[in-house]
DONUFI-640755 format. One record per residue (C-alpha): residue in one letter; x, y negated, z. Coordinates in pm, 1 decimal. Layout:
// DONUFI-640755
(site 'A' (X Y Z))
...
//
This chain:
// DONUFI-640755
(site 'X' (-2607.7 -7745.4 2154.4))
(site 'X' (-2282.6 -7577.1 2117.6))
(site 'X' (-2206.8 -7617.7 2514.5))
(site 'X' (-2513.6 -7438.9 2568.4))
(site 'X' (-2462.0 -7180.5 2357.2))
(site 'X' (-2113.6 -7122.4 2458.4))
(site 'X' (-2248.2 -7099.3 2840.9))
(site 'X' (-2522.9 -6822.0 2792.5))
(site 'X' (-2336.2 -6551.9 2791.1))
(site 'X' (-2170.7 -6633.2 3092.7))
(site 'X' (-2520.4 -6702.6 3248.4))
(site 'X' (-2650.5 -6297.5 3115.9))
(site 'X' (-2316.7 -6171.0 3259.5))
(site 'X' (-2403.1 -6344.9 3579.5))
(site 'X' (-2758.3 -6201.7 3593.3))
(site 'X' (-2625.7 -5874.0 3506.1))
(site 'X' (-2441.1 -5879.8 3829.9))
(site 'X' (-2651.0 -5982.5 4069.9))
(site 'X' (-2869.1 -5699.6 3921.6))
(site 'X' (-2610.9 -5445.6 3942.2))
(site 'X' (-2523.2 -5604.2 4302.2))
(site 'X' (-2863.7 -5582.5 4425.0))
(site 'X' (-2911.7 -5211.0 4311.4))
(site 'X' (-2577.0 -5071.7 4499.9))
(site 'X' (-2711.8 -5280.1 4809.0))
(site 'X' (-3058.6 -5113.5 4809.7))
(site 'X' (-3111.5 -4922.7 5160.8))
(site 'X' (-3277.4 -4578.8 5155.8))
(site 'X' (-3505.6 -4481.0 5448.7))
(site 'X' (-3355.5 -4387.3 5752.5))
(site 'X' (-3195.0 -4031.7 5790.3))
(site 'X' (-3437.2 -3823.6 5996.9))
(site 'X' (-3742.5 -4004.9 5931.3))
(site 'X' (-3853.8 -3711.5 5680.9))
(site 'X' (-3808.4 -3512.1 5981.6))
(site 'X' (-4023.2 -3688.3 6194.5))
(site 'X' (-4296.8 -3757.5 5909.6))
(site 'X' (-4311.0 -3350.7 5861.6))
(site 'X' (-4377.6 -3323.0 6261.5))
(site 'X' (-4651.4 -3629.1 6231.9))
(site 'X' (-4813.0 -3456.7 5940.8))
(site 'X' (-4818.7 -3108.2 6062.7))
(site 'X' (-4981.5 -3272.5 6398.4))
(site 'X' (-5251.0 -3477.3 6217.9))
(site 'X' (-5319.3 -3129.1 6026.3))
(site 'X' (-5355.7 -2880.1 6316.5))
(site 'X' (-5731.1 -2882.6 6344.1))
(site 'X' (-5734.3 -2783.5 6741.5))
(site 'X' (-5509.6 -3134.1 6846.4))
(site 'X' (-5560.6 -3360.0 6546.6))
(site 'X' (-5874.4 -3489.2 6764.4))
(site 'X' (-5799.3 -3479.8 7097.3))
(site 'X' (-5517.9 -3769.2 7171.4))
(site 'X' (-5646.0 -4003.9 6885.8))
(site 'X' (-5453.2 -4323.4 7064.1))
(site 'X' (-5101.1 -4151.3 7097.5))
(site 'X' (-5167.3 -3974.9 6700.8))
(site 'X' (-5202.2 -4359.8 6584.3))
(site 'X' (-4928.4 -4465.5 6828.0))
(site 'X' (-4682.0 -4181.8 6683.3))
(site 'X' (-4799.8 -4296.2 6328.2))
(site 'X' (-4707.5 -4656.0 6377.6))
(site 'X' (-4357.5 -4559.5 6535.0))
(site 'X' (-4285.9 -4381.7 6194.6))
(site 'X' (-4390.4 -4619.1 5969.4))
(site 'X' (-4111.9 -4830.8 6184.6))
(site 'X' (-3891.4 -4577.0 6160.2))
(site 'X' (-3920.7 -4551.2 5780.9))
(site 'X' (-3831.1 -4862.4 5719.3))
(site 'X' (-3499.0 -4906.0 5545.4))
(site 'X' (-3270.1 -5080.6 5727.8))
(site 'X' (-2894.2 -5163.2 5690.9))
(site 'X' (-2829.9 -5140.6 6084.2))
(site 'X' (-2763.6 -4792.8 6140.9))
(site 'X' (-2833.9 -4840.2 6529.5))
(site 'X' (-3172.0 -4994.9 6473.4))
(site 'X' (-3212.6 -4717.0 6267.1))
(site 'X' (-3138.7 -4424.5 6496.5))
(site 'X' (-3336.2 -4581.8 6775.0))
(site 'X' (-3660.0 -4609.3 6568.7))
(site 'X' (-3613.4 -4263.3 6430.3))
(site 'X' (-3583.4 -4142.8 6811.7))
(site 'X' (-3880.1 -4389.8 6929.8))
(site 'X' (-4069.9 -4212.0 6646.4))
(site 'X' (-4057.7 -3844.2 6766.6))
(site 'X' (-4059.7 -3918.6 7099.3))
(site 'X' (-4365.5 -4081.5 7037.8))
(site 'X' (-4471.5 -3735.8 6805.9))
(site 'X' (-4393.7 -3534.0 7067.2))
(site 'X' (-4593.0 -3681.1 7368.2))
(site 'X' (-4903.2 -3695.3 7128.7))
(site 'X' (-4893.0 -3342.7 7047.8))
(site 'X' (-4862.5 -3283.8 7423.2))
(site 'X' (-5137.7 -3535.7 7485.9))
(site 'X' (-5355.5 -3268.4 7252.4))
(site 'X' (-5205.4 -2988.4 7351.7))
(site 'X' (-5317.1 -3045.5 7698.9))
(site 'X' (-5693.6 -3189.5 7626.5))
(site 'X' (-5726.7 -2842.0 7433.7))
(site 'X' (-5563.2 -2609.9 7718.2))
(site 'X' (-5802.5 -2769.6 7939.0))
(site 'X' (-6077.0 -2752.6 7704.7))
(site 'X' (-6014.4 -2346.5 7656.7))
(site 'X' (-5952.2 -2297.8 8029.8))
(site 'X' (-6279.5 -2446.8 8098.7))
(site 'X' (-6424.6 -2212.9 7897.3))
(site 'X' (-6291.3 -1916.4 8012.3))
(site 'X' (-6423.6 -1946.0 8391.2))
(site 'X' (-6753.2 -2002.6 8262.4))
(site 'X' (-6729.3 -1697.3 8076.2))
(site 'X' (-6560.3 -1537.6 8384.6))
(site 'X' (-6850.2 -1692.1 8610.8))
(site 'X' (-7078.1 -1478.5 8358.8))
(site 'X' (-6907.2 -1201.5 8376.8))
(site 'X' (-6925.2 -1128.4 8756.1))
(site 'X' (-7290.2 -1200.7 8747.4))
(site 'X' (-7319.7 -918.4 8483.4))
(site 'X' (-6999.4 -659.9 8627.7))
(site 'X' (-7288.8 -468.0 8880.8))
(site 'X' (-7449.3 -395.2 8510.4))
(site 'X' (-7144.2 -339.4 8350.1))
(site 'X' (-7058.7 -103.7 8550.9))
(site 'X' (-7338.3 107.7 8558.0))
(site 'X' (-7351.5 68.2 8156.8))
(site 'X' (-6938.4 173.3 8242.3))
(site 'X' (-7011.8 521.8 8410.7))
(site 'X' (-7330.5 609.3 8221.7))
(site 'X' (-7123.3 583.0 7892.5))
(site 'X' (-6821.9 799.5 8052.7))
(site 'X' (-7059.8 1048.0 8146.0))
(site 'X' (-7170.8 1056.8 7767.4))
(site 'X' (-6834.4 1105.6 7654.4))
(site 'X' (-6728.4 1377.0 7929.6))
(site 'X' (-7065.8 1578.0 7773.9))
(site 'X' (-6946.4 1524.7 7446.5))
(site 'X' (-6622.7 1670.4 7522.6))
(site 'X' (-6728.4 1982.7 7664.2))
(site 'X' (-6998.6 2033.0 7365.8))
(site 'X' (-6683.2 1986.9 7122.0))
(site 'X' (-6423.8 2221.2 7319.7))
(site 'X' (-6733.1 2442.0 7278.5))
(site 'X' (-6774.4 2418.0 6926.9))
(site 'X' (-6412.2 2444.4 6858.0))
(site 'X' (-6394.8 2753.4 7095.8))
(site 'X' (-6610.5 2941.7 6888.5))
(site 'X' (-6504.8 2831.9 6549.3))
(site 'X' (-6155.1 2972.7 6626.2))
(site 'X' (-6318.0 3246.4 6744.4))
(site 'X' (-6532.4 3291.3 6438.8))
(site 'X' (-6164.1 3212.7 6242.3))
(site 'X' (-6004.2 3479.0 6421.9))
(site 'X' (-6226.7 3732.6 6345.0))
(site 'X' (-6303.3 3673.6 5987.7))
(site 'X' (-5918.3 3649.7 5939.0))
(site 'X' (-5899.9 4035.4 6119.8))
(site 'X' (-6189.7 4119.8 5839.5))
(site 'X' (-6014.5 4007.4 5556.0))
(site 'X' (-5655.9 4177.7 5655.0))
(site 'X' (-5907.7 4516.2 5737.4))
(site 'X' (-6029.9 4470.0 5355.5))
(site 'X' (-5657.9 4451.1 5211.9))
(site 'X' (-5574.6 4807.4 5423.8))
(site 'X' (-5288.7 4623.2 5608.1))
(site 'X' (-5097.3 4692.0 5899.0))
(site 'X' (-4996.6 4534.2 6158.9))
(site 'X' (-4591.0 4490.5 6236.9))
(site 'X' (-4360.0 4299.3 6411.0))
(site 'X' (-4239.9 4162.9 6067.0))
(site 'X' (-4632.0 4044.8 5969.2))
(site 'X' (-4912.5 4257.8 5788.2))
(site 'X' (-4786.5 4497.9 5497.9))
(site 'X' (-4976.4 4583.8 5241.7))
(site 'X' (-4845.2 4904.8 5041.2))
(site 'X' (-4943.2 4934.1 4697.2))
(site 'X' (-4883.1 5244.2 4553.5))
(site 'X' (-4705.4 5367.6 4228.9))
(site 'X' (-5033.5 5327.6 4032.6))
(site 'X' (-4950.3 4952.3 3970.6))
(site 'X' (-4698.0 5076.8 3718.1))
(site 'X' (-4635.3 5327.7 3458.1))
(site 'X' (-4343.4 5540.7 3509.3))
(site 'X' (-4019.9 5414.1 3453.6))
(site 'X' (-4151.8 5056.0 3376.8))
(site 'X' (-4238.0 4708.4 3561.6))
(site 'X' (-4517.8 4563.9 3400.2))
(site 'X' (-4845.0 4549.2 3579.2))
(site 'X' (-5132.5 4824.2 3436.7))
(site 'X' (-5436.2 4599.8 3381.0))
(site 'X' (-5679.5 4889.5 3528.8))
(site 'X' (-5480.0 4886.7 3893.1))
(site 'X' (-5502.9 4504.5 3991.6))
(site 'X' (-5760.5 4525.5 4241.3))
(site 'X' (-5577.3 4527.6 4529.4))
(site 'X' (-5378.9 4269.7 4387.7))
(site 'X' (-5692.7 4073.8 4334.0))
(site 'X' (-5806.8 4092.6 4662.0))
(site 'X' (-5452.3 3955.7 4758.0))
(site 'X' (-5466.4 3665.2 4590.4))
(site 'X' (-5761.0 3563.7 4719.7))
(site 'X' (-5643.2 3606.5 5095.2))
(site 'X' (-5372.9 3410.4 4998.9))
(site 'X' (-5555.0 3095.2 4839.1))
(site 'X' (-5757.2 3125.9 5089.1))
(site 'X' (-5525.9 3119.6 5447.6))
(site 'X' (-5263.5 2890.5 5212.5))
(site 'X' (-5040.9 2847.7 5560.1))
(site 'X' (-4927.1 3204.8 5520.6))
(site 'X' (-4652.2 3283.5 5314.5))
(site 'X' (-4507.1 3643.5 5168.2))
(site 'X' (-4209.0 3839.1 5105.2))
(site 'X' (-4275.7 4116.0 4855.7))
(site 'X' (-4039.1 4420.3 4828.2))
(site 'X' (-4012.6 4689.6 4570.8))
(site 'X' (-3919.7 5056.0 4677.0))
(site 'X' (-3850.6 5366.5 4420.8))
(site 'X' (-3763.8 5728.3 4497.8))
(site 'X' (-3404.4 5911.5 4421.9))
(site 'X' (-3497.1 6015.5 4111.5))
(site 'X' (-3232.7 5857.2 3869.0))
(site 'X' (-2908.7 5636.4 3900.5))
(site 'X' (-2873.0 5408.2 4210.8))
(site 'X' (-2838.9 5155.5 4025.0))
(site 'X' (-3118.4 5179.8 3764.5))
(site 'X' (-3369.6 5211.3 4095.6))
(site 'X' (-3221.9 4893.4 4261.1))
(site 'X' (-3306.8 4709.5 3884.9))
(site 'X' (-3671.1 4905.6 3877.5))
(site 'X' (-3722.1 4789.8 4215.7))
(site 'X' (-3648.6 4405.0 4155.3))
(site 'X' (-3817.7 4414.1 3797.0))
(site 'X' (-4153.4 4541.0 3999.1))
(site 'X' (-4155.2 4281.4 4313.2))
(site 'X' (-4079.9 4015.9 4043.2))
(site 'X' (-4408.9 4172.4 3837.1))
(site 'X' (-4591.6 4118.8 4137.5))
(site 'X' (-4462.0 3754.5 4209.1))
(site 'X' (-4554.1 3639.5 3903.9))
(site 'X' (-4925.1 3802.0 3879.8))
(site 'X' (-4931.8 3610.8 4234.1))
(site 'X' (-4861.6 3295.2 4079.6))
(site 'X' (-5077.4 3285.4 3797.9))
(site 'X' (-5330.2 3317.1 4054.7))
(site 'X' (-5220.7 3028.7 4183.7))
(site 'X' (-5047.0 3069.5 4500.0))
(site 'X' (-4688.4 2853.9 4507.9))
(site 'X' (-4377.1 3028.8 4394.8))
(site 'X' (-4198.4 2823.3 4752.4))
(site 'X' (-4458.0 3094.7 4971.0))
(site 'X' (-4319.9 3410.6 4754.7))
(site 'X' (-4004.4 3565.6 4821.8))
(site 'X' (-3949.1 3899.3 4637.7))
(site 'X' (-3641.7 4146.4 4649.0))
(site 'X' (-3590.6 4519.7 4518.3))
(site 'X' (-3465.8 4751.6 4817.0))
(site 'X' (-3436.6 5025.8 4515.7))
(site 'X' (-3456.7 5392.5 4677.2))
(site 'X' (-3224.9 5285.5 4988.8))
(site 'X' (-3597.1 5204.6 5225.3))
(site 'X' (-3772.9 5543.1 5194.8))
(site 'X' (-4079.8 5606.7 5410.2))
(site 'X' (-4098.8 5985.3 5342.9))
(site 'X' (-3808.8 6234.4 5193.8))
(site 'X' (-3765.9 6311.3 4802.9))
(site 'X' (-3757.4 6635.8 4854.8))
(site 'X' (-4165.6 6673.6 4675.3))
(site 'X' (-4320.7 6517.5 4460.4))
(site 'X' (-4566.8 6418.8 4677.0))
(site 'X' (-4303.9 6268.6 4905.7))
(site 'X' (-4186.5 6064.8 4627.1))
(site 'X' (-4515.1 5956.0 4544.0))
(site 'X' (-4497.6 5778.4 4844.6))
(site 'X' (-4142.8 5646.8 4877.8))
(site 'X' (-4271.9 5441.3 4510.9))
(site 'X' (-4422.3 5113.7 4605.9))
(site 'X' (-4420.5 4801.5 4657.1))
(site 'X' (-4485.0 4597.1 4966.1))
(site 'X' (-4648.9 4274.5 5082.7))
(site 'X' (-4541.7 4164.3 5353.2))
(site 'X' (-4790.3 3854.8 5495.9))
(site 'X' (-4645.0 3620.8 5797.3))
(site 'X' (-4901.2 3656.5 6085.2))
(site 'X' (-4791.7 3318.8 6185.2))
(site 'X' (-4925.9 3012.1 5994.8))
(site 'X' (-4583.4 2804.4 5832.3))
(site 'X' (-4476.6 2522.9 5976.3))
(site 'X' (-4571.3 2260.8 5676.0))
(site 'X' (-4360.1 2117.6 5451.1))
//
């Protein structure tokens, strides 16, 4: 009893390493054969070959099974792994083929029914051009004579605002009765023309407008040019509120240095304070 209790641990340490032994001996699969299972997999997958070269498929399947197998002859391994996707690639060209042959076949029966029908076609072919050529002239037409129309309603509506025509656009003059003398704020019983701006301008919104403010001699130089700015700005703003955009208003004061008429009356004054609108005849480039 005590020999063969003195022997058993010698007999576990003994197990223990043939255990041990056995694990650092264990062979893992071939390197590549992931590889060539991914290619066998993605083959057996593809819906338009999967069916078409069944023997080669099961003959590439078998040849990776072989070439998963581990194996401590690194040769032996090598070869199988090459056998294997050699044997992958000739099915999927197997099914490749049956398919391209398949879809070619196809194709000159559709072609075969496509001659018999191309006298038809054709006709079908001009009758529809001839459509569209009538189609085009009824819409060069119609597009003729809504520019026309445009054109003409756009003359109506600069006629309405009493503006005239000049190489720098259409200028509307408003008068002196916009403001009380001396001051920049707008008189609420004078905004009609002003009205009737605004709505040109919300309406042609590609148009945009440089507004100027003018005064007589009367006074300082310098108290005009001020006067002058302070009115165009009045005028700017009342333009905004009626919602055109402050980026298609420019406004300056030219003060009494723009005169249309001498100072030497007061009639002639009269005239020399205002303010002008001056509208782009030419649509903006947008932005």
């Amino acid at each position: 009893m005590k020999i063969l209790t003195g022997t058993t641990p010698i007999l576990v340490l003994v197990a223990g390493v043939m255990t041990l032994s056995a694990c650092s001996s264990k062979v893992e699969k071939p390197e590549g054969s992931y590889a060539v299972r991914q290619k066998l997999t993605a083959l057996q997958a593809d819906p338009n070959l999967a069916n078409r070269a069944v023997l080669p498929v099961q003959q590439a399947a078998t040849a990776v099974l072989a070439a998963e197998q581990p194996t401590k002859d690194k040769a032996l391994a090598m070869y199988r792994v090459k056998l294997a996707d050699k044997k992958v690639e000739i099915a999927k060209a197997v099914a490749q083929t049956s398919y391209l042959d398949e879809q070619y076949k196809t194709l000159g029966a559709q072609q075969a029914g496509a001659r018999l029908d191309s006298r038809t076609q054709e006709a079908d072919a001009a009758r529809y051009e001839a459509k569209l050529a009538r189609q085009d002239a009824t819409t060069a037409q119609a597009e003729s004579e809504l520019a026309r129309q445009q054109a003409l309603e756009l003359q109506q509506q600069i006629a309405d605002l009493n503006a005239k025509e000049t190489e720098r656009g259409w200028v509307v003059t408003l008068g002196d009765v916009l403001f009380d003398t001396g001051r920049a704020e707008l008189k609420e019983g004078s905004l009609n023309n002003l009205s009737k701006l605004s709505g040109f301008l919300n309406r042609y919104q590609d148009r945009t407008v440089q507004i100027e403010g003018h005064t007589d001699s009367i006074g300082s130089s310098e108290s005009n040019q001020g006067l002058s700015e302070r009115r165009a700005n009045s005028v700017r703003r009342y333009l905004e509120a009626q919602g055109i955009a402050s980026n298609r208003l420019t406004a300056r004061g030219l003060g009494e240095h723009a005169p249309v008429s001498d100072n030497d009356s007061a009639a002639s004054r009269q005239q020399n304070r205002r303010v002008e609108v001056i509208i782009a005849n030419t649509a903006a480039a947008p932005l």
